[in-house]
N, C-alpha and C positions, 0 to 999 in steps of 0.2 A: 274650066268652062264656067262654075259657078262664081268665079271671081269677075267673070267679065260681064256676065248677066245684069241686065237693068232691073230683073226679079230677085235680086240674089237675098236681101232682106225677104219679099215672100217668102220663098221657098226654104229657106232656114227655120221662118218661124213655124210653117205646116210644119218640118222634119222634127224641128224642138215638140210641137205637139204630140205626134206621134209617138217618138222616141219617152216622153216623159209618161204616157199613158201606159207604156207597158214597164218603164222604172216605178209607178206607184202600185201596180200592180205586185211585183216585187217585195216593195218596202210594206205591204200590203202583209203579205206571209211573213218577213221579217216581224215584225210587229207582233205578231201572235206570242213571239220569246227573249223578242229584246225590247227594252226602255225606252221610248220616243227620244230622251236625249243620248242615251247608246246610240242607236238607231244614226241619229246626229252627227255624232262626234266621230264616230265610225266612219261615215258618210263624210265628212268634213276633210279628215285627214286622208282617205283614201285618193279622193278626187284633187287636193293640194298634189301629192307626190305625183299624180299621174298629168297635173299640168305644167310641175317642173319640168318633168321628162321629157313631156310632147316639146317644151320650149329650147330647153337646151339643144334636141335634136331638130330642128328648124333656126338654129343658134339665134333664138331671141334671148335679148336681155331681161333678165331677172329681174333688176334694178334702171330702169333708165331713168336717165335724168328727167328731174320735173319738178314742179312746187311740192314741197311738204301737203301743202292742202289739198294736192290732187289724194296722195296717199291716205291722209284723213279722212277726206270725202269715202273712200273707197272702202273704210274702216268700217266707219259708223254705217255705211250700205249692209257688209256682210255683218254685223250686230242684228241690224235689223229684217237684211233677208235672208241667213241661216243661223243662226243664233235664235233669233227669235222666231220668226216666219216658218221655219221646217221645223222645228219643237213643236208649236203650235197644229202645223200641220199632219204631223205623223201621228199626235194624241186624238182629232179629228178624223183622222185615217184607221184608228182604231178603236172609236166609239160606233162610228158610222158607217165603216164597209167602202169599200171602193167607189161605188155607182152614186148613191147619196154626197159622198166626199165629193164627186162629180161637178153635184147643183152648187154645192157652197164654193166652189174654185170658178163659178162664174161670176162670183162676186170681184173678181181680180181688175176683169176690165172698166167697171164701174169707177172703182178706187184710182186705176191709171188715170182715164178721163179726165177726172174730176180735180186730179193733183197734177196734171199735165195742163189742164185749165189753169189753176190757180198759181203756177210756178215754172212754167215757162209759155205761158202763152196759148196752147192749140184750142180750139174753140168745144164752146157748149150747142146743142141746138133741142129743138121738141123732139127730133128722131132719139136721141141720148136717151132724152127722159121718160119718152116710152120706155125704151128698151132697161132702165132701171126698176120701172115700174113693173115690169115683166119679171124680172128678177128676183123682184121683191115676192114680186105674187106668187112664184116657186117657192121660194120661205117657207113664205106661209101656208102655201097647201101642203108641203111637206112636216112642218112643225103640229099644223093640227090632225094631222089623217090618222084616222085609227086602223089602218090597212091590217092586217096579218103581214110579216116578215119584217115591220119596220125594227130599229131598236126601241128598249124601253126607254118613255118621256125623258124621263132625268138624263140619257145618256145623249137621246137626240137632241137635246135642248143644250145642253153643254156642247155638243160635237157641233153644232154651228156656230152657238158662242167663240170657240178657241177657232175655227172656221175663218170666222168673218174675222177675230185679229191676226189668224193667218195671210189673209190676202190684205189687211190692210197694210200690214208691214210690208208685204212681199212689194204690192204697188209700192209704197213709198219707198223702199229700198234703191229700186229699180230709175225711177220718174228724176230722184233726186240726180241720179249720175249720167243721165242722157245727155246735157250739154259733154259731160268730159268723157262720154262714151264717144263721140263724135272726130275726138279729137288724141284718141289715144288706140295702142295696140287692143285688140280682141282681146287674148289670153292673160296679157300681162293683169286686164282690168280683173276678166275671172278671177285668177292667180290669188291677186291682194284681196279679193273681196272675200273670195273660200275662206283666206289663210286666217281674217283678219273675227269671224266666224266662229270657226274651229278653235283660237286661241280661244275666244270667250267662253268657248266652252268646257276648254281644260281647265281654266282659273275658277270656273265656277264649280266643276264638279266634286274638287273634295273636300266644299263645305257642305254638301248635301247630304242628308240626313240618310238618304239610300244609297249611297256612292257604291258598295260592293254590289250591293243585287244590281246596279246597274252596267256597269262594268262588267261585272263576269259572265255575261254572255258573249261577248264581244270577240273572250278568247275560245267560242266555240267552234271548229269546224264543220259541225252542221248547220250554224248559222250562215255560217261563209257562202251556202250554195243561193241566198237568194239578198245578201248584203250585195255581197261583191258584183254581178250583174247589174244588182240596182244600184247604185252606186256608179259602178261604170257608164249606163244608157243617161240617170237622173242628173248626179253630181256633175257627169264628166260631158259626154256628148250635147245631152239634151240643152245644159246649162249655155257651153258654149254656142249652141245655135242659138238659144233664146237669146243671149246678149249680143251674137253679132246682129241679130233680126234688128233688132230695136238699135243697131248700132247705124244698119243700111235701109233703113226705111222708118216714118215717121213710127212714132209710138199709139199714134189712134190707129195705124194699117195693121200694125204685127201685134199688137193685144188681142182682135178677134180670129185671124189665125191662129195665136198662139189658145185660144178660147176651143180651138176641135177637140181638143185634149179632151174638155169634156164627153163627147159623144166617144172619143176612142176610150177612154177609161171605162163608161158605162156597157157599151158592146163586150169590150175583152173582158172586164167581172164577172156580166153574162156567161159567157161560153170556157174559161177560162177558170174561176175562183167559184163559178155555179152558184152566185149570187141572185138573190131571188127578181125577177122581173115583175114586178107590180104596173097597177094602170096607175097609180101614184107616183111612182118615181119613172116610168116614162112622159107623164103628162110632167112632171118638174120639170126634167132635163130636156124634154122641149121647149119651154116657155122660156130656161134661165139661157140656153145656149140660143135662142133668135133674138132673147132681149141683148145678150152680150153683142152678138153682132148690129144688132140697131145701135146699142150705145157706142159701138166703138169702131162702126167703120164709118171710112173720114169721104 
């Protein structure tokens, strides 16, 4: 049914928002005991094995024929949107709490925009730039408010730093492979982009000066109870919807659907992780989620 739908790009990217609000929720408590690049690399290779399998049993190819540079292309994506982009964003995810982490993931659609402007064409207008403008101004009410429950300066100040190169990367990773999303299977594109990710991650990790403390959570089974979920909904499902959305409908349509995630991340924190509700960080997460939708519906 969703294959024949004229919606089917919508409706993937609401399920990808959805879905991904209650996997950061997740990597959320992971976090508390494992490494942001644990955390990663975990995440990385979990959700590779699990979209071999999904492919073999649907007998898609592994390997299909195509240019080397489709492959490269698909390399340099996952360097930059899980290699770097969820590093980023899981150190973010643990300065700042889930609902906060929120405001700085509406930074996403801004970045698409803007590099969807400048590299394949889709348009800019005053509605965008409102809506950036709105965003910003979440920032900044967020960065200077002396609320009670926020964190302390230095860690808020940093957890949007690493924030905003979270979503930069994450846009760019994504914007670069929209022509050859277009024109290539769903899984296979995940598949090479996870895979290509996850290695950079294993070559990096055992020059790293903390390779064992990071590592040795990984082989915990209490950690497992809130990886492996999140992992499954984040790495595996969510991901898959996000990239067929953007595969089946333009990239300005499925940025601010995929943009709900904020308000589903802030709600389930609420009720869920008992994250403190402030008029701060309700008044952000409304400004940055109607600017995200100004900027980014087409």
């Amino acid at each position: 049914m969703l294959q024949n739908s004229p919606l089917r790009g919508e409706i993937l990217s609401v399920g990808a928002a959805l879905t991904w609000a209650v996997a950061v929720l997740l990597f959320r408590v992971s976090g508390r005991t494992v490494h942001p690049i644990g955390l990663n690399l975990f995440k990385s290779i979990l959700s590779v094995v699990l979209l071999v399998l999904t492919m073999l049993l649907l007998g898609e190819s592994l390997l299909p024929k195509t240019a080397w540079q489709d492959y490269a292309l698909l390399g340099l994506s996952g360097f930059l949107g899980v290699t770097l982009s969820d590093t980023f964003f899981f150190q973010c995810l643990n300065l700042l709490g889930a609902s906060l982490t929120a405001v700085i993931d509406c930074l996403y659609s801004p970045f698409v925009i803007l590099f969807s402007f400048l590299f394949i064409g889709e348009r800019l207008n005053v509605r965008q730039l409102l809506g950036v403008t709105l965003i910003l101004s979440a920032l900044v009410l967020i960065s200077r408010s002396k609320e009670k429950g926020l964190p302390p300066r230095k860690n808020l100040l940093l957890g949007i730093g690493l924030g905003t190169l979270a979503m930069v990367t994450l846009a760019t990773s994504i914007v670069m492979i929209k022509p050859l999303l277009a024109r290539s299977p769903v899984l296979w594109a995940t598949l090479w982009r996870m895979a290509a990710g996850g290695t950079a991650l294993l070559i990096f990790l055992p020059f790293h000066p903390r390779r064992r403390l990071i590592s040795r959570p990984l082989f915990s089974p209490a950690n497992w109870r809130s990886m492996v979920p999140g992992t499954f909904l984040g790495a595996y499902i969510a991901l898959v919807a996000w990239i067929a959305g953007m595969k089946y409908t333009l990239a300005s349509v499925a940025a601010p659907l995929n943009q709900l995630n904020s308000i589903f991340i802030f709600v389930l924190a609420a009720i869920f992780l008992k994250e403190r509700v402030t008029k701060g960080k309700m008044a952000a997460v409304a400004l940055a989620t109607l600017g995200a939708f100004l900027v980014s519906w087409a």
